[in-house]
C-alpha positions as CSV (number, residue, x, y, z in Angstrom):
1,X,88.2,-164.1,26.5
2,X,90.4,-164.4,23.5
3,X,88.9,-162.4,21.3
4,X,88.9,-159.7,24.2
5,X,92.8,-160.4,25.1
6,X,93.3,-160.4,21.2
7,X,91.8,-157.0,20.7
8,X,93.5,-155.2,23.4
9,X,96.8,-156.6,22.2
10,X,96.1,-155.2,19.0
11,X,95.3,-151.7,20.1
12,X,98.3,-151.9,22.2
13,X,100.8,-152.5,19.3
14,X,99.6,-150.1,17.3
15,X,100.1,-147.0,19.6
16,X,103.0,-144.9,18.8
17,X,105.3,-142.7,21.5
18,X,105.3,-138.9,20.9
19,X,108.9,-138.2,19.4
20,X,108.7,-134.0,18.7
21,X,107.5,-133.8,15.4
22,X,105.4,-130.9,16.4
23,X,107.6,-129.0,18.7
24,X,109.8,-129.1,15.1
25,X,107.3,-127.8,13.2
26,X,106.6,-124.9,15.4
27,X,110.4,-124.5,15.6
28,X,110.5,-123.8,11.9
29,X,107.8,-121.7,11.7
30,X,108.8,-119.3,14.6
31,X,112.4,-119.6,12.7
32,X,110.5,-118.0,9.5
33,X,108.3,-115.6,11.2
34,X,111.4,-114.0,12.8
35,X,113.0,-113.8,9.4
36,X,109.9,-112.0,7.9
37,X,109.7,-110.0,10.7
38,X,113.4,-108.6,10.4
39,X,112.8,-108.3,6.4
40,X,109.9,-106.0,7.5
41,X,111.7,-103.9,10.0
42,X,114.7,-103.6,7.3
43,X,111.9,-102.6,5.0
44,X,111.1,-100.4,6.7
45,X,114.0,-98.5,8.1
46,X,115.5,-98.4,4.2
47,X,112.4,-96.8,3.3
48,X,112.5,-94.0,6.0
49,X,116.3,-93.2,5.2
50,X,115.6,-92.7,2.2
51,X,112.9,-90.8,2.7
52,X,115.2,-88.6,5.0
53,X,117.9,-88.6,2.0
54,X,115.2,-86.9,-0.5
55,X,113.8,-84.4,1.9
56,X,117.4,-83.0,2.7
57,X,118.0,-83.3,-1.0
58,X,114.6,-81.2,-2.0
59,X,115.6,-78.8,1.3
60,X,119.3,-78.2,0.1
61,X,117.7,-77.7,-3.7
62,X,115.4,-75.3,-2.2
63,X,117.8,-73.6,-0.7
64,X,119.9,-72.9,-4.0
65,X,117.9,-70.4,-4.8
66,X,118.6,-68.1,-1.8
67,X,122.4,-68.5,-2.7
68,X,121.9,-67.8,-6.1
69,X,120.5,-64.4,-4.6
70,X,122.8,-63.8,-2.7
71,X,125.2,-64.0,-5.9
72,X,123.3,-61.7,-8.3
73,X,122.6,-59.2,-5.2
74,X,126.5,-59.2,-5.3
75,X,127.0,-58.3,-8.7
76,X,124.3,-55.8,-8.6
77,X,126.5,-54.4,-5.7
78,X,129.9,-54.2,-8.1
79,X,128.9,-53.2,-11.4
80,X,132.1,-51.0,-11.6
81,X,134.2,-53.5,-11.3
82,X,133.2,-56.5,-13.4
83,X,135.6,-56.2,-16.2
84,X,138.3,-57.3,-14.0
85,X,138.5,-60.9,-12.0
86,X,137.8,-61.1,-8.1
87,X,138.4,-64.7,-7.4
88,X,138.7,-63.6,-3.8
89,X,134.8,-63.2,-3.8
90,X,134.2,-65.8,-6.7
91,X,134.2,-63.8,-9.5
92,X,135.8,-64.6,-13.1
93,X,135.2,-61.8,-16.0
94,X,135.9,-64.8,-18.2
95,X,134.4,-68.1,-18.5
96,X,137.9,-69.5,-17.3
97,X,137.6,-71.9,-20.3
98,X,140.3,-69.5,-22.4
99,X,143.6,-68.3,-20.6
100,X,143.5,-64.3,-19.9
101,X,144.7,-63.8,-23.2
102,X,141.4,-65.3,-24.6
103,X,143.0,-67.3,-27.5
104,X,144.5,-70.3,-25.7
105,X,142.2,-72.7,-24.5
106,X,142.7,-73.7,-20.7
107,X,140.0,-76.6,-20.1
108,X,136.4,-77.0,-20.0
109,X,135.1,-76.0,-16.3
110,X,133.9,-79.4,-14.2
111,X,131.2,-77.7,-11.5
112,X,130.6,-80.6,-9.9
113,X,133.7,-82.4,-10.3
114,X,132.9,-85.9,-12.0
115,X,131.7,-84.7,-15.2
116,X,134.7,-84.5,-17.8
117,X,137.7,-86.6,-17.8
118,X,140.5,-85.5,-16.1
119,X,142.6,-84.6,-18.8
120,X,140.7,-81.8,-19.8
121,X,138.7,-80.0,-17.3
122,X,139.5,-77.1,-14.5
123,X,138.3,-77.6,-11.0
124,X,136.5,-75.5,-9.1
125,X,137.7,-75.4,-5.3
126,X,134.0,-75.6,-3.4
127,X,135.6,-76.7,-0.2
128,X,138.3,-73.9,0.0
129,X,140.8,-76.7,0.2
130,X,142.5,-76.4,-2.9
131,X,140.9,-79.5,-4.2
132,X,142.2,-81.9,-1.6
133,X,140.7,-84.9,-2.8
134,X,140.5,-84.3,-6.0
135,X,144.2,-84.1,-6.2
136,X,145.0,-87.9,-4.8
137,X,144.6,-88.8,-8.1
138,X,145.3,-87.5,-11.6
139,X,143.3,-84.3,-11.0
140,X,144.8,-80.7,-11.3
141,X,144.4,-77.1,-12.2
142,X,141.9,-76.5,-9.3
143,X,142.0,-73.0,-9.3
144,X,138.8,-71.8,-9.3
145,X,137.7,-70.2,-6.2
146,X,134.4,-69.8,-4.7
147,X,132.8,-67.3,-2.2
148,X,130.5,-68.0,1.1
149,X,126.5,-67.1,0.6
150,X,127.2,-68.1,4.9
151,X,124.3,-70.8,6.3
152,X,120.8,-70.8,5.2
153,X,118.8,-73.4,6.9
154,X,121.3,-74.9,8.1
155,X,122.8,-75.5,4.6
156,X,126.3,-74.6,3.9
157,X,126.4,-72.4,0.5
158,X,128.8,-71.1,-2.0
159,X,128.9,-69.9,-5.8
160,X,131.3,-68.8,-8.7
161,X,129.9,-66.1,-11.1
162,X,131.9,-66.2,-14.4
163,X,131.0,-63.8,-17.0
164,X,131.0,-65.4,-20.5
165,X,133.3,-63.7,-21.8
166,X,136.2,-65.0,-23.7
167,X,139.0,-62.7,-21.5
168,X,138.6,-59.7,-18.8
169,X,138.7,-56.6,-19.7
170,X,136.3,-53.9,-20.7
171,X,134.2,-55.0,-24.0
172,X,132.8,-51.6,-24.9
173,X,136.2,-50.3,-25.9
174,X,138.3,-53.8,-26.4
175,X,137.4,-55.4,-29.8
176,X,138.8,-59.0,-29.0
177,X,136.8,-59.0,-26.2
178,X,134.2,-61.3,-27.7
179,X,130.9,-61.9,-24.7
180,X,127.7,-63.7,-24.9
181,X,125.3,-60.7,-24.9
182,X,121.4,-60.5,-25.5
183,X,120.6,-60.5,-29.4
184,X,118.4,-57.5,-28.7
185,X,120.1,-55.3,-26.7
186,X,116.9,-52.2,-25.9
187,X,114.3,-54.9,-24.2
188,X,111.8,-53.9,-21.9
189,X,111.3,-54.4,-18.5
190,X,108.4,-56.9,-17.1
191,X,105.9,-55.2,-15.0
192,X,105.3,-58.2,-13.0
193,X,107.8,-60.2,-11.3
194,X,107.7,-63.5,-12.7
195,X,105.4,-62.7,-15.6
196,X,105.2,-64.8,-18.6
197,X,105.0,-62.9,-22.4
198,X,106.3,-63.8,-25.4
199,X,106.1,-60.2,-26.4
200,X,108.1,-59.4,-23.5
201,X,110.9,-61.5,-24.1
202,X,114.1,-59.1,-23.3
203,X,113.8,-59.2,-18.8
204,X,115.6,-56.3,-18.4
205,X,115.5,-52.7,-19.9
206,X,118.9,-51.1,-22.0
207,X,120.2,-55.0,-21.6
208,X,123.2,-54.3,-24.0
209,X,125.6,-56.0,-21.0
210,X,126.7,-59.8,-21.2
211,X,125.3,-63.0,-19.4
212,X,127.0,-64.0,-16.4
213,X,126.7,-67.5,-15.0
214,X,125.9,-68.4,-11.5
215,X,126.4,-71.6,-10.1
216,X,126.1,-72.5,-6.6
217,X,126.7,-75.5,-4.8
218,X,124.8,-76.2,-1.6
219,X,125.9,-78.8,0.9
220,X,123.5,-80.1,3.8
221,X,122.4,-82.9,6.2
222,X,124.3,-86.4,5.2
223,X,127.1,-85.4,2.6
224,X,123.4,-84.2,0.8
225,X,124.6,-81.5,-2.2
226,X,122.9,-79.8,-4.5
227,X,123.9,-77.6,-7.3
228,X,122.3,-75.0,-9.6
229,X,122.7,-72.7,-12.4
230,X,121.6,-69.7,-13.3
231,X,122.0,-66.8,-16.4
232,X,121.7,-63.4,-15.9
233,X,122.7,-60.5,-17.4
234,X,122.3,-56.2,-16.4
């Protein structure tokens, strides 16, 4: 009987009370599962914004192109009148790097505005605004105009079309009137849109006339812009 009294007593003593050890543990793992769980839904919304940032980027890119149309179709449209400025429809006969005199210069053109310092660069006024933000700070000479090419796809377009020339005026009878022209100014004419030839380097037949730059600026979904360039000469 006192071995058997002993033995109970022992396993008695030895027995412990349940003080929430587990109920922590599980605590701290649901605690850790939430917090992956919320990395993984941030995860994932980051990567479908941006996502959405790259296809409006690629669509207002895209869309460049039509406005850069739309520009050339214009100055198919004028050919008269190209030796004389129309900043009312975005058109310089100069490169707007000279003053009209073409000997002084007046600043390199900034297109997109955050590529010269301010010091030395002209504006160009894409928001019809006269620069409005720009000017807050040490910015000026924002006279550049621009001209609608309206909505396409929903984008918001406009270009500038300078001709690179040194001043306006007519260059066939003015000598100082110094333009970037083809070196070879007979050329032939592609017969394919688009072709490829090295033989056929010269785009355009009797090209004796000067380049004019495009550039367009296209504005979209989410503050999204895009610009392009393009040189083309008649």
């Amino acid at each position: 009987m006192k071995s058997s009294s002993t033995s109970w007593r022992t396993r008695a003593s030895t027995s412990r009370p349940q003080r929430g050890a587990s109920l922590l543990f599980a605590l701290l793992t649901l605690v850790a599962m939430l917090l992956a769980t919320l990395a993984l839904v941030r995860s994932v919304d980051t990567s479908t914004t941006l996502l959405g940032n790259i296809g409006f980027k690629q669509d207002a890119t895209v869309t460049t192109d039509q406005a850069a149309r739309a520009a050339i179709d214009w100055l198919s449209t004028n050919k008269a009148s190209l030796n004389t400025s129309l900043a009312a429809n975005g058109y310089y006969a100069n490169t707007k790097e000279f003053a009209d005199d073409g000997t002084t210069a007046a600043g390199q053109v900034d297109v997109t505005g955050g590529q010269l310092a301010a010091a030395s660069r002209r504006l160009v006024d894409w928001d019809n605004d006269t620069c409005r933000a720009a000017t807050t700070g040490t910015y000026a000479d924002c006279v550049i105009k621009t001209a609608s090419a309206g909505t396409i796809n929903g984008n918001s377009a406009r270009y500038v079309i300078f001709r690179l020339c040194n001043k306006p005026g007519d260059y066939g009878t003015d000598s100082t009137i110094h333009c970037a022209k083809p070196m070879n100014a007979s050329g032939t004419s592609a017969s394919k849109r688009g072709e490829l030839n090295y033989s056929d380097y010269a785009r355009f037949a009797n090209a004796a006339g000067p380049y004019y730059r495009v550039v367009v600026r296209v504005t979209g979904a989410r503050n999204t812009a895009s610009f392009a360039e393009t040189i083309v000469h008649f």
